[in-house]
Structures are given as C-alpha cells and as structure tokens.
SEZA-268971 format. One record per atom (N, C-alpha, C): residue number from 1; residue in three letters; atom name; x negated, y, z negated. Coordinates in steps of 0.001 Angstrom, whole numbers, plus 500000, padded with zeros to 6 digits. Atoms other than C-alpha are relative to their C-alpha. Layout:
<sites>
(NUM "ALA" "CA" (X Y Z))
...
</sites>
This chain:
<sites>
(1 "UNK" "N" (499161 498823 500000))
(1 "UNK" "CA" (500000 500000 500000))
(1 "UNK" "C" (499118 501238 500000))
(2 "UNK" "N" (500841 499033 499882))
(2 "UNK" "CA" (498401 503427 501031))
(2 "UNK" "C" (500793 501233 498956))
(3 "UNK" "N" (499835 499595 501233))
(3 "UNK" "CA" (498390 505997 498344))
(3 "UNK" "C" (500655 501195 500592))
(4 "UNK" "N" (498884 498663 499610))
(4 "UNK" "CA" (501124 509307 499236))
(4 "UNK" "C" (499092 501039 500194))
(5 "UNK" "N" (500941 498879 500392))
(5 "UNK" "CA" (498981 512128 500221))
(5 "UNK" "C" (500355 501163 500757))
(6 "UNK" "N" (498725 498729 499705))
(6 "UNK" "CA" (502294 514617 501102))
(6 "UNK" "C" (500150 500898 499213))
(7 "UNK" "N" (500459 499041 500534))
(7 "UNK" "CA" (501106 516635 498400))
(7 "UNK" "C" (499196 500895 500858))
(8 "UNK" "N" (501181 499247 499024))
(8 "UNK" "CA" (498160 518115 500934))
(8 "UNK" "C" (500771 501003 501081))
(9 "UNK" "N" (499039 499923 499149))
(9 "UNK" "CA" (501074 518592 503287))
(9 "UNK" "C" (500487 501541 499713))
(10 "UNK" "N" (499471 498987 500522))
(10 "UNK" "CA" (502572 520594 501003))
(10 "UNK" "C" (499372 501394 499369))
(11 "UNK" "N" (501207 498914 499972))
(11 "UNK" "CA" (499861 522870 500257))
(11 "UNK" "C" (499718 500610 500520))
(12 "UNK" "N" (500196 498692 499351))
(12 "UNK" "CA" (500248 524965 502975))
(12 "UNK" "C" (501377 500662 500293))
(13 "UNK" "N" (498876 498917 499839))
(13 "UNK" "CA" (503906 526229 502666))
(13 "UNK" "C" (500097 500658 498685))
(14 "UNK" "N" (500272 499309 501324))
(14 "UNK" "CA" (503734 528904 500347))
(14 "UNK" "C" (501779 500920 500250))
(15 "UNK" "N" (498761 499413 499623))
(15 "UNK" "CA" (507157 530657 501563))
(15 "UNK" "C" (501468 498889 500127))
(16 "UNK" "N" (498945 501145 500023))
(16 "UNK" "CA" (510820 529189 500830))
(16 "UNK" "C" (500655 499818 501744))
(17 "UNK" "N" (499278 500463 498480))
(17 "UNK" "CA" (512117 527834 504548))
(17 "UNK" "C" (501384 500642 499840))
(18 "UNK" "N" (499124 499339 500155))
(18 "UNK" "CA" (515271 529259 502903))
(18 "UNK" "C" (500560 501198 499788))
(19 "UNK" "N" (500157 498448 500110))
(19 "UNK" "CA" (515043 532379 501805))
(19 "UNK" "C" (499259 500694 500190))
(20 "UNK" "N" (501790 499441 499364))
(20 "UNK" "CA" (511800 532972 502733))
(20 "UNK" "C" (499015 500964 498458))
(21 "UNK" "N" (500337 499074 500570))
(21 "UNK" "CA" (510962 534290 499127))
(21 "UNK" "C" (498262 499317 499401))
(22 "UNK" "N" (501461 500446 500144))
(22 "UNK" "CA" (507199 533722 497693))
(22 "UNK" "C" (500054 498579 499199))
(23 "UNK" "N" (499936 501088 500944))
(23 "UNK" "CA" (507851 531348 494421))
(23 "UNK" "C" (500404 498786 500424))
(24 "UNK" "N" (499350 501915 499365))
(24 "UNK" "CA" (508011 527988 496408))
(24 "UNK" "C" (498681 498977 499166))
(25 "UNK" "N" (501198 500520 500865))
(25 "UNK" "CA" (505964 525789 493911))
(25 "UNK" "C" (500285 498583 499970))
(26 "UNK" "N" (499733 500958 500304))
(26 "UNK" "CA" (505427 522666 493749))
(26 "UNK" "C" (501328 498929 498809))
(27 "UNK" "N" (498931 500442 501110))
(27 "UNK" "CA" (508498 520440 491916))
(27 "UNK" "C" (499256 498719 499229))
(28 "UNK" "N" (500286 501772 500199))
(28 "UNK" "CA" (507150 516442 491927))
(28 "UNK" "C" (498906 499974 501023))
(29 "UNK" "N" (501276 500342 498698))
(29 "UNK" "CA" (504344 514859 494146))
(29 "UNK" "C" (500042 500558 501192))
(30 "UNK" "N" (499018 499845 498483))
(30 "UNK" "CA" (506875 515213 497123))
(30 "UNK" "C" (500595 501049 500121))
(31 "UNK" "N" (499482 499194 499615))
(31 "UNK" "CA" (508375 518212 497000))
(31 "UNK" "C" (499652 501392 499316))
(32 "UNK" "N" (500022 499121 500281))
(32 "UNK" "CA" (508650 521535 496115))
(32 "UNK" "C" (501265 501363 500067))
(33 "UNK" "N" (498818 499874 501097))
(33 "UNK" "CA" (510967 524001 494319))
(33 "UNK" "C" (500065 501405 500370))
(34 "UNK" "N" (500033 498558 499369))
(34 "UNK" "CA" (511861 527781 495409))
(34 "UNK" "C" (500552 500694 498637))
(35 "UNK" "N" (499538 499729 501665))
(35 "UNK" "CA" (511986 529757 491935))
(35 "UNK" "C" (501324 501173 500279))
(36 "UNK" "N" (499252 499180 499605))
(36 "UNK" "CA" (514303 531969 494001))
(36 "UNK" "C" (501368 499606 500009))
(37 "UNK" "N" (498888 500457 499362))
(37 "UNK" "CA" (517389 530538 495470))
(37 "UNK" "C" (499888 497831 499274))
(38 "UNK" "N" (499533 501321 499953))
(38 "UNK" "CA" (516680 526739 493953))
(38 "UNK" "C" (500158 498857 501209))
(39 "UNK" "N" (500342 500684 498987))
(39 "UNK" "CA" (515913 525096 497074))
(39 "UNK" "C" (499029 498814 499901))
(40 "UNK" "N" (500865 500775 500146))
(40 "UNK" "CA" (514434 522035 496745))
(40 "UNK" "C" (499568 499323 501981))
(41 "UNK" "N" (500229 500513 498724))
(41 "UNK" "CA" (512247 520707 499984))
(41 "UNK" "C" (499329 498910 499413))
(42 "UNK" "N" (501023 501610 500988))
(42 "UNK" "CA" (510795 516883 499518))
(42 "UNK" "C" (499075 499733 501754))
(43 "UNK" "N" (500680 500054 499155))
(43 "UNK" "CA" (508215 516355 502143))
(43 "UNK" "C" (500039 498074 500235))
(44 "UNK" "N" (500282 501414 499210))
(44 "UNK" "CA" (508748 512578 504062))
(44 "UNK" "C" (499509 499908 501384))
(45 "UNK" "N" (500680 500340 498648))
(45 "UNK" "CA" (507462 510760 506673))
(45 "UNK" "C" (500414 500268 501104))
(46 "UNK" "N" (498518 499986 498186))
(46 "UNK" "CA" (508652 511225 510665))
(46 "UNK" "C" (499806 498606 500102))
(47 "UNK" "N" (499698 501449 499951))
(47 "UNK" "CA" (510041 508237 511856))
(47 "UNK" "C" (499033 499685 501706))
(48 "UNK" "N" (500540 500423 498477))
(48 "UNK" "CA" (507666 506638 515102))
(48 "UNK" "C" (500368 498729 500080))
(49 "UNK" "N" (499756 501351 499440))
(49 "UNK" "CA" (508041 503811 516809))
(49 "UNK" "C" (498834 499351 500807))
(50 "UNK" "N" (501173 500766 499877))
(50 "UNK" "CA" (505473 501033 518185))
(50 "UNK" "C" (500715 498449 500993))
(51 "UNK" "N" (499749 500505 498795))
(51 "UNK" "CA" (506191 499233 521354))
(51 "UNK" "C" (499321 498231 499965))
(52 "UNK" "N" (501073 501426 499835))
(52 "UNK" "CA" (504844 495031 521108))
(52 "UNK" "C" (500720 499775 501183))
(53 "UNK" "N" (499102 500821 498512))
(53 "UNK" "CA" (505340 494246 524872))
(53 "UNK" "C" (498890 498746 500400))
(54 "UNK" "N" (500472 501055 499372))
(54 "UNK" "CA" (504062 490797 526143))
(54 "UNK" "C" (500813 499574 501690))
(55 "UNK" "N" (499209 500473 498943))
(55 "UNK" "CA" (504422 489950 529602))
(55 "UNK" "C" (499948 498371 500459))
(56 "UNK" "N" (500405 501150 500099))
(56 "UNK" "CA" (504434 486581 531111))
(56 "UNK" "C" (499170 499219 499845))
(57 "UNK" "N" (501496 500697 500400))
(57 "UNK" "CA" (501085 485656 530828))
(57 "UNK" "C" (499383 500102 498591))
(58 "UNK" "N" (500117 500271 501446))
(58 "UNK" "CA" (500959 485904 527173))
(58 "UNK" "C" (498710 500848 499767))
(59 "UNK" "N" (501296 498639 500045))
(59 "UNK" "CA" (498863 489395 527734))
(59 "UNK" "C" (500887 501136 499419))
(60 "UNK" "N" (499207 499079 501316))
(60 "UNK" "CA" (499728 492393 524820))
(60 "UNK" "C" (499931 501153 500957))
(61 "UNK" "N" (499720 498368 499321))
(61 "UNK" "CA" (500684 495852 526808))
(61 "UNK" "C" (499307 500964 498684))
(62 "UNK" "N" (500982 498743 500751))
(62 "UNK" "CA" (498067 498458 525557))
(62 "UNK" "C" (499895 501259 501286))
(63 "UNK" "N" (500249 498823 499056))
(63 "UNK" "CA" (497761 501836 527040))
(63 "UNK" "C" (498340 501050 499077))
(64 "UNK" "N" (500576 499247 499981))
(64 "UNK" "CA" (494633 504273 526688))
(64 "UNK" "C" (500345 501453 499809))
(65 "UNK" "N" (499618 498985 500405))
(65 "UNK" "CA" (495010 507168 524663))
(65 "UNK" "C" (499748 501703 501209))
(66 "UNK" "N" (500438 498668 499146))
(66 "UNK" "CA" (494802 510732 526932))
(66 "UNK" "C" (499945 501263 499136))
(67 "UNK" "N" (500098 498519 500899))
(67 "UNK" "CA" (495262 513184 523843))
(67 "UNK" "C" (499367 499509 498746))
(68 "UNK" "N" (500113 500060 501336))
(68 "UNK" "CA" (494006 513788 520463))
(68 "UNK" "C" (501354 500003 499390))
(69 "UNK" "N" (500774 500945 500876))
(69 "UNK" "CA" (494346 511967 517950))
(69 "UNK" "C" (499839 499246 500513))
(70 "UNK" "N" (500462 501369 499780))
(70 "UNK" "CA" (491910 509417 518611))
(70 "UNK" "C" (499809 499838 501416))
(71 "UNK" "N" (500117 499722 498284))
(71 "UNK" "CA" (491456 510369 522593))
(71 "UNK" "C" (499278 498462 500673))
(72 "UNK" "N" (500478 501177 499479))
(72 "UNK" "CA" (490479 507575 524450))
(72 "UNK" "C" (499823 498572 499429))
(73 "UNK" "N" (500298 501332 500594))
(73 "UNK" "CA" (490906 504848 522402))
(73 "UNK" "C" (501287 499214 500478))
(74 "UNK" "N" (498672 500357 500011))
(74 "UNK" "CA" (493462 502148 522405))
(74 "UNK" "C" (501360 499867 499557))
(75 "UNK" "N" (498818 499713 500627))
(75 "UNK" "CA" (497238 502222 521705))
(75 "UNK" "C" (500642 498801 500348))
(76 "UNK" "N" (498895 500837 499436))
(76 "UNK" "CA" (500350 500464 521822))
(76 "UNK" "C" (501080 501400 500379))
(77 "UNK" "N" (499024 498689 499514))
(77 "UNK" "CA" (503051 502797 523875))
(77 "UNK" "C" (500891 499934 498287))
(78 "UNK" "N" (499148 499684 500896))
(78 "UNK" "CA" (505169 504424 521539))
(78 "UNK" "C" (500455 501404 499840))
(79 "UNK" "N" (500194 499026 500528))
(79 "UNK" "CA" (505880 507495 519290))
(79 "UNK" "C" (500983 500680 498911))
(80 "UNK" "N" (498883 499359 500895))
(80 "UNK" "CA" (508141 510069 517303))
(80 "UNK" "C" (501336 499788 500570))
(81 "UNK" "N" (498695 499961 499840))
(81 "UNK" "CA" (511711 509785 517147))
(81 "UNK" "C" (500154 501257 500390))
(82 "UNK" "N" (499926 498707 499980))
(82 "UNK" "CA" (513133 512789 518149))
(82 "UNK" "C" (501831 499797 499121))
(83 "UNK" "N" (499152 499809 500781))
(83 "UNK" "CA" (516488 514089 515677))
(83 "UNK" "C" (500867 499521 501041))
(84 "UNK" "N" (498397 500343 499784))
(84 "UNK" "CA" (519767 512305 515990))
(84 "UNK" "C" (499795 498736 501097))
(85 "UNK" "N" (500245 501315 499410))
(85 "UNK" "CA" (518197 508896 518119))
(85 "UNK" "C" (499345 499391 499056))
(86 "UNK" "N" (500549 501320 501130))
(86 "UNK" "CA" (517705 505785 516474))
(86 "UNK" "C" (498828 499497 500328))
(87 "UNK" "N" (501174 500479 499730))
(87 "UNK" "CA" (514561 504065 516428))
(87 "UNK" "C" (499779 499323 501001))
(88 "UNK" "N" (500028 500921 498770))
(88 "UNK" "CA" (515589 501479 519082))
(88 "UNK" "C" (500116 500930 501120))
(89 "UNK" "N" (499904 499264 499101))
(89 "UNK" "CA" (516704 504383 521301))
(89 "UNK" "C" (498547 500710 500364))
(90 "UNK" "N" (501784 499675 500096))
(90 "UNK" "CA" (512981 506077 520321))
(90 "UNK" "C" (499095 499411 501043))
(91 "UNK" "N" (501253 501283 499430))
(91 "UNK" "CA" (511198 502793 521324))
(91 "UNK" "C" (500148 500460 501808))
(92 "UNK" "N" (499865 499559 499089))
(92 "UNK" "CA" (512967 502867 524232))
(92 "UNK" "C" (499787 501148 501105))
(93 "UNK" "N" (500108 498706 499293))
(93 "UNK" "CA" (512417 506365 525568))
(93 "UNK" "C" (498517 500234 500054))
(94 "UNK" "N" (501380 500033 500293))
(94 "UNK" "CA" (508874 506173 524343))
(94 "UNK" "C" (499372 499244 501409))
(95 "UNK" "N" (500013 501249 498921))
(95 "UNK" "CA" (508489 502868 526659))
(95 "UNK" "C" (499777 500573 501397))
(96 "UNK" "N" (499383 499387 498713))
(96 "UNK" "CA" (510032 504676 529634))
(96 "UNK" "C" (498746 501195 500585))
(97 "UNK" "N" (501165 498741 500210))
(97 "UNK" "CA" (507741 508074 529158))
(97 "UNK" "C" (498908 499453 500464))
(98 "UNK" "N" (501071 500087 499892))
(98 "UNK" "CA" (504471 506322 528698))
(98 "UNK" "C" (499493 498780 501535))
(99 "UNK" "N" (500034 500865 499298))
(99 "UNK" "CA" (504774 503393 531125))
(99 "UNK" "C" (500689 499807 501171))
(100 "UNK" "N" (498677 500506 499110))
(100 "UNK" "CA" (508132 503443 533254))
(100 "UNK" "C" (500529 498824 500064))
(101 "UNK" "N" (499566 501953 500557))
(101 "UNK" "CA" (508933 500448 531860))
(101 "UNK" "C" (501199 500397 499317))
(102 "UNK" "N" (498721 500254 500630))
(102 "UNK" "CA" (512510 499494 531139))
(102 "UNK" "C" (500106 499443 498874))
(103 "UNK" "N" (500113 501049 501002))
(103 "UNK" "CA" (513006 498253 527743))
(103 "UNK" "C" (501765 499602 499998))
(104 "UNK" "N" (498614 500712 500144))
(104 "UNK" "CA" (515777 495886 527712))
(104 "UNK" "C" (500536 499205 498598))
(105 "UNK" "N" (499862 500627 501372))
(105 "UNK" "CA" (515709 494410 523878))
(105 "UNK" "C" (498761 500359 499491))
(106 "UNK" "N" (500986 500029 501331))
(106 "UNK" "CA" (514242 495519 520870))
(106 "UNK" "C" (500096 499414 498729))
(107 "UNK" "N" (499925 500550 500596))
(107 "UNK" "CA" (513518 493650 517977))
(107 "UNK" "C" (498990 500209 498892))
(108 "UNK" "N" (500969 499560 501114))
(108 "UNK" "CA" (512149 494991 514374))
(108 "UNK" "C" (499180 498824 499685))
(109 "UNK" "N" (500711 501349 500254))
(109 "UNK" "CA" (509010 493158 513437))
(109 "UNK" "C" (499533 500844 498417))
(110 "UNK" "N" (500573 499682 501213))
(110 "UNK" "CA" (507449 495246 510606))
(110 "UNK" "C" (499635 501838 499656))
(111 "UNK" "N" (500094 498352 499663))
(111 "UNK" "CA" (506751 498907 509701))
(111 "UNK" "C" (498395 500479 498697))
(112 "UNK" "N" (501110 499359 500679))
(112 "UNK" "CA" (503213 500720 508299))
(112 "UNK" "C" (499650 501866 499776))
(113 "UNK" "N" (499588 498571 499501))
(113 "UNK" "CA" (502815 504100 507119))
(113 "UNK" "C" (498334 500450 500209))
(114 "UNK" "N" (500711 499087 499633))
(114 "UNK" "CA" (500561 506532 508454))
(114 "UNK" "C" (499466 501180 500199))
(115 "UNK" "N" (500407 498464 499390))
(115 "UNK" "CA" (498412 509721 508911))
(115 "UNK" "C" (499527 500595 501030))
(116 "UNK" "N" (500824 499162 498105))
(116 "UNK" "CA" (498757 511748 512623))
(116 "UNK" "C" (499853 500935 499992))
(117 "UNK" "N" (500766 498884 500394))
(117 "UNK" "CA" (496485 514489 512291))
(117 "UNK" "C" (500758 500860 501433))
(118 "UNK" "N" (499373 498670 498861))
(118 "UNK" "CA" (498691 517416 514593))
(118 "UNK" "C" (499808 501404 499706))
(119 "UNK" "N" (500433 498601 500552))
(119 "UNK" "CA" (497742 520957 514684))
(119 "UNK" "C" (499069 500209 499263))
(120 "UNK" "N" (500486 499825 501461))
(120 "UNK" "CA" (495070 520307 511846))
(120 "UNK" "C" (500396 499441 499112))
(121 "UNK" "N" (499631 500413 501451))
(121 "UNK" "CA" (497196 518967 509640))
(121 "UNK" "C" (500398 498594 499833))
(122 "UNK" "N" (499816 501418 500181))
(122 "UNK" "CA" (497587 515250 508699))
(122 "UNK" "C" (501988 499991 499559))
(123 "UNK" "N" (498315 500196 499938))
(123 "UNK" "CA" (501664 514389 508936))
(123 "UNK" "C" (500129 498712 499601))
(124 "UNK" "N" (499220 501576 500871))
(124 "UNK" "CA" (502941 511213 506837))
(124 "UNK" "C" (500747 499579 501565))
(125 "UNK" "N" (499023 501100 499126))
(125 "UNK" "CA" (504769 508906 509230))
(125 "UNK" "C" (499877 498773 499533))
(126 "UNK" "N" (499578 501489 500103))
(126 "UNK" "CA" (506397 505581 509055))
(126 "UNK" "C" (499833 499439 501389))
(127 "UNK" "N" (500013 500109 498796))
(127 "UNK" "CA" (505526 504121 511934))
(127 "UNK" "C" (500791 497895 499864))
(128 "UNK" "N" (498748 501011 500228))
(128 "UNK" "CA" (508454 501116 512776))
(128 "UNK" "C" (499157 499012 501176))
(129 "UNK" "N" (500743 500892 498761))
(129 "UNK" "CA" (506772 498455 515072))
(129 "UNK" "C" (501516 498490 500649))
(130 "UNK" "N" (498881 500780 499029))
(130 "UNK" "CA" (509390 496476 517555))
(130 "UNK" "C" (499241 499003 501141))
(131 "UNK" "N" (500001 501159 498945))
(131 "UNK" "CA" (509088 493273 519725))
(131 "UNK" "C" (501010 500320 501324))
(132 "UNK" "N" (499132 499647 498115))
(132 "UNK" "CA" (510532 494647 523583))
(132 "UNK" "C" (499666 498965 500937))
(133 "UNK" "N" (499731 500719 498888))
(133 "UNK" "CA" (511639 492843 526193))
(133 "UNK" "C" (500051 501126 500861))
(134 "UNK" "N" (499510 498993 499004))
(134 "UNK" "CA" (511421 494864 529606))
(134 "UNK" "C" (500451 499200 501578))
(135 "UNK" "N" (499167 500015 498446))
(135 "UNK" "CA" (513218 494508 533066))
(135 "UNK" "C" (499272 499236 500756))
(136 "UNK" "N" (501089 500816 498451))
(136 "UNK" "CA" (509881 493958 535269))
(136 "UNK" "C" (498746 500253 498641))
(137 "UNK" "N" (501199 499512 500688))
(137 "UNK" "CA" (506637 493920 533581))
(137 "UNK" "C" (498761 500461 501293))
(138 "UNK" "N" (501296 499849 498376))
(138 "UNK" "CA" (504629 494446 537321))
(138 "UNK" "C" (499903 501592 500360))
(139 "UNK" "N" (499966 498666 499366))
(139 "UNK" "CA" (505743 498298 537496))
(139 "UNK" "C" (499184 500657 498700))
(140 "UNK" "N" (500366 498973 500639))
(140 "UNK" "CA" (503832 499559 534397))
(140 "UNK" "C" (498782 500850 500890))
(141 "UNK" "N" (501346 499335 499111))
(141 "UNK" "CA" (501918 502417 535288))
(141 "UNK" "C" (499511 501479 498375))
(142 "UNK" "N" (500325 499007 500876))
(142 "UNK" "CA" (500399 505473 532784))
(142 "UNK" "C" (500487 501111 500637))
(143 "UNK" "N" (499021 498608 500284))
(143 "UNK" "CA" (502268 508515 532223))
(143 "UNK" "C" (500281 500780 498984))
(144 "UNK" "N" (500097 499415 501253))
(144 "UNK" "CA" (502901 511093 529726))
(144 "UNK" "C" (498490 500524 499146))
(145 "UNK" "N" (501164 499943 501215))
(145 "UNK" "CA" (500167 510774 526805))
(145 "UNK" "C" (499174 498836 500599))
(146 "UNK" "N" (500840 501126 500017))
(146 "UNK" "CA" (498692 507283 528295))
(146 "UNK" "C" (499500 500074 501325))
(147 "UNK" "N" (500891 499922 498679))
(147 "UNK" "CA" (495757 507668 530564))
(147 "UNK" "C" (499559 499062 500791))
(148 "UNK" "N" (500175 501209 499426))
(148 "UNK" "CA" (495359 503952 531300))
(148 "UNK" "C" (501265 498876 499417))
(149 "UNK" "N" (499258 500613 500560))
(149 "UNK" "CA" (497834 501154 530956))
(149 "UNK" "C" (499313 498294 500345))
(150 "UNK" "N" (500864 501002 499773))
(150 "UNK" "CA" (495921 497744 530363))
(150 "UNK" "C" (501018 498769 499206))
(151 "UNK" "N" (499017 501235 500218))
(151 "UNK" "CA" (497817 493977 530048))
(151 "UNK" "C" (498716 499105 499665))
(152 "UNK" "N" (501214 500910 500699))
(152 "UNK" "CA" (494944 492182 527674))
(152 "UNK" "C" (500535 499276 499463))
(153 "UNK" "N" (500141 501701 500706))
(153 "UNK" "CA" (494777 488215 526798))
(153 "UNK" "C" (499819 500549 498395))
(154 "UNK" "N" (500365 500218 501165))
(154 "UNK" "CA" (494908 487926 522755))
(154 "UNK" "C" (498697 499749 499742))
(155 "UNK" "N" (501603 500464 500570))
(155 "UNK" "CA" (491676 486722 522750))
(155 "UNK" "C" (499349 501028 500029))
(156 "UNK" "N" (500944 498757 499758))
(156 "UNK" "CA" (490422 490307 524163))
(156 "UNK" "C" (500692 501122 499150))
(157 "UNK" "N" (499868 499104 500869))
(157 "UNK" "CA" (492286 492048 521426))
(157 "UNK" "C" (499272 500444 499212))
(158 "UNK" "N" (501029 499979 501356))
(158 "UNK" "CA" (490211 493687 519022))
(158 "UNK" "C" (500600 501265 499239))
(159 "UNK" "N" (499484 499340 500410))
(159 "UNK" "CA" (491903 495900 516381))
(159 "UNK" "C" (498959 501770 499466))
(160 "UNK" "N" (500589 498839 499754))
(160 "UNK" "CA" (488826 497985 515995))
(160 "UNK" "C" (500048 501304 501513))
(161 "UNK" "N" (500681 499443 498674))
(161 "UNK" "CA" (489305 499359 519729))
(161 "UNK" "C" (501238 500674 499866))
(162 "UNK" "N" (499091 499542 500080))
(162 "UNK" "CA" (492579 500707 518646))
(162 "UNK" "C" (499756 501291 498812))
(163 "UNK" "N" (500517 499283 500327))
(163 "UNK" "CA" (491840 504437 517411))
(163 "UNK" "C" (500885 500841 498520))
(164 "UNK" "N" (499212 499680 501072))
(164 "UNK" "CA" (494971 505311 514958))
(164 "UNK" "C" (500391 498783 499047))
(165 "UNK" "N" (500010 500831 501498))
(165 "UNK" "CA" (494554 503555 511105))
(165 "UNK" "C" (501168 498896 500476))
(166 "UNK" "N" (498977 500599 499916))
(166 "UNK" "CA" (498235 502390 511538))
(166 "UNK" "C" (500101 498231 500937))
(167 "UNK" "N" (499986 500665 498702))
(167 "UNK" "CA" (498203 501001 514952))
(167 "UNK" "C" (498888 498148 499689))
(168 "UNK" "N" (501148 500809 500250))
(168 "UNK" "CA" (494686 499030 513936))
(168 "UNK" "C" (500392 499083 499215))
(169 "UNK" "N" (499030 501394 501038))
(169 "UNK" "CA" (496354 497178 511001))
(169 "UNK" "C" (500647 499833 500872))
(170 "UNK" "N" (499001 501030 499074))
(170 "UNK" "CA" (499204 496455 512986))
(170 "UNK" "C" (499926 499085 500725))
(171 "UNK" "N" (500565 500700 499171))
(171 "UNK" "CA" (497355 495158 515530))
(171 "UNK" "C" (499556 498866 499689))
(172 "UNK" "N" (500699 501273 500800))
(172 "UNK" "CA" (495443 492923 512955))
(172 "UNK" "C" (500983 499319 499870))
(173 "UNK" "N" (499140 500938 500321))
(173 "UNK" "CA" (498998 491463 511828))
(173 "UNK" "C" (500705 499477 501214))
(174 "UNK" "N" (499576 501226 498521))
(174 "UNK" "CA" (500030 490637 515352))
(174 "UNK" "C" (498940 499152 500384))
(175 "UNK" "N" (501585 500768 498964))
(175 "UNK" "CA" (496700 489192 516221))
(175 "UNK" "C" (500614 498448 499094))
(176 "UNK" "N" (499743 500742 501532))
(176 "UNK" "CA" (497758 486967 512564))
(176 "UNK" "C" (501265 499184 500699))
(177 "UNK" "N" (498621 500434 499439))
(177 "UNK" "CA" (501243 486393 514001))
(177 "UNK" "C" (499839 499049 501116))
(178 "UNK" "N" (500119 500381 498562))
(178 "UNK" "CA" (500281 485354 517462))
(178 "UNK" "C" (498869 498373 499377))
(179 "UNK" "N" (500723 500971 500350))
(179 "UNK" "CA" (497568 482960 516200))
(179 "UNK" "C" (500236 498945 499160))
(180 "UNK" "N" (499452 500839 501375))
(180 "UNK" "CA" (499682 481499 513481))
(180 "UNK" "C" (501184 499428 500811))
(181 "UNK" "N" (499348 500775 499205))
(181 "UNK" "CA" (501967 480652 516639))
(181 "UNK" "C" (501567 500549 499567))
(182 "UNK" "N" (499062 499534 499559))
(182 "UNK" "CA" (504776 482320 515865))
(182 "UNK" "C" (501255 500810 500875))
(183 "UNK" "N" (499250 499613 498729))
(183 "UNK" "CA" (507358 483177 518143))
(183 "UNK" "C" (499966 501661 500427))
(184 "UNK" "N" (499133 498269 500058))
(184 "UNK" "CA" (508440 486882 517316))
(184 "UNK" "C" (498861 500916 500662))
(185 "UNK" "N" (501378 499290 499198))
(185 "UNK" "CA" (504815 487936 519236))
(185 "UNK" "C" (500057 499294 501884))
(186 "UNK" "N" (500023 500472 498338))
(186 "UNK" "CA" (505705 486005 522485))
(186 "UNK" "C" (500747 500174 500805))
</sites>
C-alpha cells in the first residue's frame, strides 16, 4: 500500500475555490478548511483507466509514450476519465484516441494508485486496469499521446521498460497472471 502524499497537493492552494478568501488551512491529511465561509475541500485521486489488450497471438498491446511523464518509455493505452463517463466508457475512448482500436468488452481486473507528475505537480490517481476485447486487432496504429504502438510476446515484457510507477507494477502482476496461466490475461 503506497503511503497518501495529497497533503503536498494541497500545499499549494492557499485561496478558498469558494469564496476565494485567504484562511483555507489545512483540516485532516486530505483536505482543507476555509476559516471563511466553512468550505471544506478533500483532495482525491482522478479516476484513469489502463487498457490490457491481447491479440491473437498471445502478444500484450503496448504503445510508446510521446509526452511527459516518462517520454519515451513504455505504456499500456489508456488514461483520465473525463467528468460524468464511467470508467468502461474512459477505457474505451482512451483505446479509440491512442490506437483506433474498437473496444468491444471491458472487464475489471485490478486497480493501483498513483503519482502523474502534470504541470509540476504530482496528482494522486487511481488508476483502474481492464481486460478489452477489440473489433480487429490488425488496425492499431499510434495517435494522440502514443508515438509507437508495439504487439510484444510475454516473454519480451519487461516491467522495468514501462516508465510510470503504476503502470510498472501492474505490468509485474499481469506478467504473474499470465504465467500462473490464468485466463483473465488472455
């Protein structure tokens, strides 16, 4: 379990989002307290999503990062939810964006949280990891954020080559999954 560090977060709003008056002070770990108006704000994670696509050849869909954080390293497509879509809708749209890949079934496998350094500032996320089924697997191509889109054998996985904390564990527990022969990776 990684230790909460949405205190740091919170260390740079010094003004209430509500009233905008100065006395916004810390309340609890997580939030913070407006001595003005009583506004409480609690600082959580954004919700992302994490794409496991296998195509028929029992090769893991990785794409090549094109932005910071972590530029050029490896990924699994994915990303932020955006407000008022569900995570499966997320996955999905994510999918579409980075690859042009149809996702036709998603299926929760596990979720890790994480820090994505944006603007400077390290952002909490939950990042939700899903088992997709897509349409064709022959049309991926890179798009969006992913500068390469690569269909690697398990054996050529390596969780070090994957550049965001999250992703890297994750990666380790599918490698775990897949090798331990369970289905929910194939």
């Amino acid at each position: 379990m990684m230790h909460c560090e949405q205190k740091h977060l919170l260390q740079h709003f010094d003004f209430c989002p509500r009233c905008g008056a100065k006395g916004f002070h810390e309340d609890t770990e997580k939030s913070k307290r407006c001595e003005n108006c009583g506004f409480v704000f609690f600082m959580n994670p954004s919700s992302s999503t994490v794409a496991v696509i296998v195509n028929e050849l029992d090769r893991l869909l990785t794409v090549r990062r094109s932005k910071e954080p972590a530029k050029g390293t490896l990924d699994l497509p994915g990303g932020f939810c955006d407000c008022y879509e569900t995570a499966e809708e997320g996955v999905r749209r994510e999918v579409m964006e980075e690859t042009g890949l149809i996702v036709t079934e998603t299926n929760y496998l596990f979720s890790l949280p994480n820090m994505y350094k944006y603007s400077g500032l390290d952002i909490p996320t939950l990042d939700l990891f899903f088992l997709c089924r897509v349409a064709d697997t022959k049309g991926a191509k890179a798009m969006d954020d992913a500068a390469e889109v690569l269909w690697l054998p398990w054996q050529e996985v390596r969780p070090e080559d994957f550049g965001l904390k999250s992703i890297s564990l994750g990666v380790k527990r599918l490698l775990q999954m897949h090798t331990s022969g369970l289905a929910s990776v194939r």
